[in-house]
N, C-alpha and C positions, 0 to 999 in steps of 0.2 A: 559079540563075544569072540575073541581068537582065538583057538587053544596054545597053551604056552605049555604042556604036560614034559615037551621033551629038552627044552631047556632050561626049567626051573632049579634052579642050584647050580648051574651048570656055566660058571662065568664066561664068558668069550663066545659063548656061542650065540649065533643069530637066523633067525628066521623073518621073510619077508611073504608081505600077502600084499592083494588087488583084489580087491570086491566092491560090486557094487550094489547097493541097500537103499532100500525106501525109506522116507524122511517116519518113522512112527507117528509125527503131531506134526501140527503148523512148531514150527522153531520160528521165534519172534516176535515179537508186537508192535505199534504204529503203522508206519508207510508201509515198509517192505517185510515181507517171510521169504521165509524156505515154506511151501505148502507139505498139508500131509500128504508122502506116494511119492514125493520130488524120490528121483534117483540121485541119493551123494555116491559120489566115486570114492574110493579110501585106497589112498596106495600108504601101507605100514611098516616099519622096521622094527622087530621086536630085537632087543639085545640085552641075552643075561649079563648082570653084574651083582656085585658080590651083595647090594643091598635089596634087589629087586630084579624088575624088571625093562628097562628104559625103552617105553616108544615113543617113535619119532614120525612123523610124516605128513601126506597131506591130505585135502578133504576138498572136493568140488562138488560144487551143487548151482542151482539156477534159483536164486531168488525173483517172485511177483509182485509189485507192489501198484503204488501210482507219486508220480512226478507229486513232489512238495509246492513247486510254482505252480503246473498248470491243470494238475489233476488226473492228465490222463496218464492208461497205463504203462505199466513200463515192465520189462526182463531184462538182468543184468548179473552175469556172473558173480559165484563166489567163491572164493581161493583163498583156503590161508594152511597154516604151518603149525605142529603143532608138535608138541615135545614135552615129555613125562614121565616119569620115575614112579611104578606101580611097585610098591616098596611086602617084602614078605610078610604076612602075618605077623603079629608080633606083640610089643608092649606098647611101644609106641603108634600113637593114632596117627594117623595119614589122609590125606586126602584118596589117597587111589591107593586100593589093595589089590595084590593077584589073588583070587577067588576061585579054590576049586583048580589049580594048575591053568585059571582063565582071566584073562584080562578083559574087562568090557568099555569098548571106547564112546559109547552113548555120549556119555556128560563127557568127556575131552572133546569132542567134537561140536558136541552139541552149544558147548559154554565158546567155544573159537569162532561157531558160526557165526553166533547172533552176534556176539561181540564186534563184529567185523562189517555188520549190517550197516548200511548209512543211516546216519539219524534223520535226516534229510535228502532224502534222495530225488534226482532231478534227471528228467529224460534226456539232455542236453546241456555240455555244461553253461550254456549263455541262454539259456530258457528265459521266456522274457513273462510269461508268467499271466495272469488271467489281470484284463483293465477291472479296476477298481470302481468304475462306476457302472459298467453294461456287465458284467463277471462272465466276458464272453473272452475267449481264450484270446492274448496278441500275437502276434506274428510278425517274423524281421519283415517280409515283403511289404507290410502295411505304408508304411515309409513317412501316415502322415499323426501329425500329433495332436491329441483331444487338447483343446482350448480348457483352460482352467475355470470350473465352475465359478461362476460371479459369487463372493459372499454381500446377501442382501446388505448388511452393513452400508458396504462400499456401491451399491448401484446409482446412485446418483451422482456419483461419477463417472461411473462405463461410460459417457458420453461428453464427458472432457476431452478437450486435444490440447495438443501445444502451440499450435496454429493461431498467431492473433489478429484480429483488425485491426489494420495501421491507425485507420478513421476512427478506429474508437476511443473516446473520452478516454484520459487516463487519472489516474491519481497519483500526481506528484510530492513528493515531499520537501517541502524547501528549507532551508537552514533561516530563518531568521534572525539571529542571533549577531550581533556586530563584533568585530573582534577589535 
């Protein structure tokens, strides 16, 4: 909550703050949060206008999650921007009201963060991600490449070559036919 008490009505005029606030809840679901206690930064610009109150500004915080590829964990900044019209009491319903000469940026903030969240987030952007047969993590250094399961199907062939014996019997097809 800001207090806006000395600009409210008061067009043209503007007030700036910098605080920083513990996250109330985990902000988030899936791979990555904001946890509850993260410190977001808020740097804010409050400016009267004739229908409200306009804030504008920004919001960092450090989200925890774990890599979509390979599972392990990961921290990776959040930064976003955010801008609003806390509009006066009134007849008309609003999203965001001033409250008591106060404006409270929870939900502006809170609705910018998550939104901002990777839906997939990965520790690396080239993360080569966990092998599919062993679910043991890969690595670029690895350098060599797992041989393609045999499908039972096909095994009595794995031991096909292209290689023939000259000497061996062939089966010719000949044209009998006279023209």
């Amino acid at each position: 909550m800001l207090p806006a008490h000395d600009i409210v009505r008061r067009a043209g005029e503007m007030r700036e703050f910098t605080l920083d606030v513990p996250a109330p809840e985990k902000w988030g679901e899936g791979l990555v949060a904001i946890p509850e206690g993260e410190t977001i930064a808020v740097e804010a610009r409050l400016e009267s206008v004739h229908e409200g109150i306009l804030v504008s500004g920004t919001a960092d915080a450090t989200a925890v999650g774990v890599c979509g590829r390979c599972l392990t964990d990961i921290t990776e900044p959040v930064e976003v921007e955010f801008q609003e019209l806390f509009a006066y009491p009134g007849e008309e319903a609003t999203d965001f009201e001033v409250q008591d000469d106060h404006v409270d940026l929870e939900t502006l903030v809170r609705d910018a963060m998550v939104l901002s969240l990777p839906f997939q987030p990965v520790c690396q952007p080239d993360c080569p991600g966990l092998d599919p047969v062993t679910g043991e993590r890969l690595t670029e250094s690895a350098g060599t490449e797992q041989p393609e399961p045999a499908d039972e199907r096909w095994a009595a062939l794995q031991d096909f070559t292209t290689d023939h014996d000259d000497d061996a019997p062939r089966l010719v097809a000949r044209n009998t036919e006279e023209s």
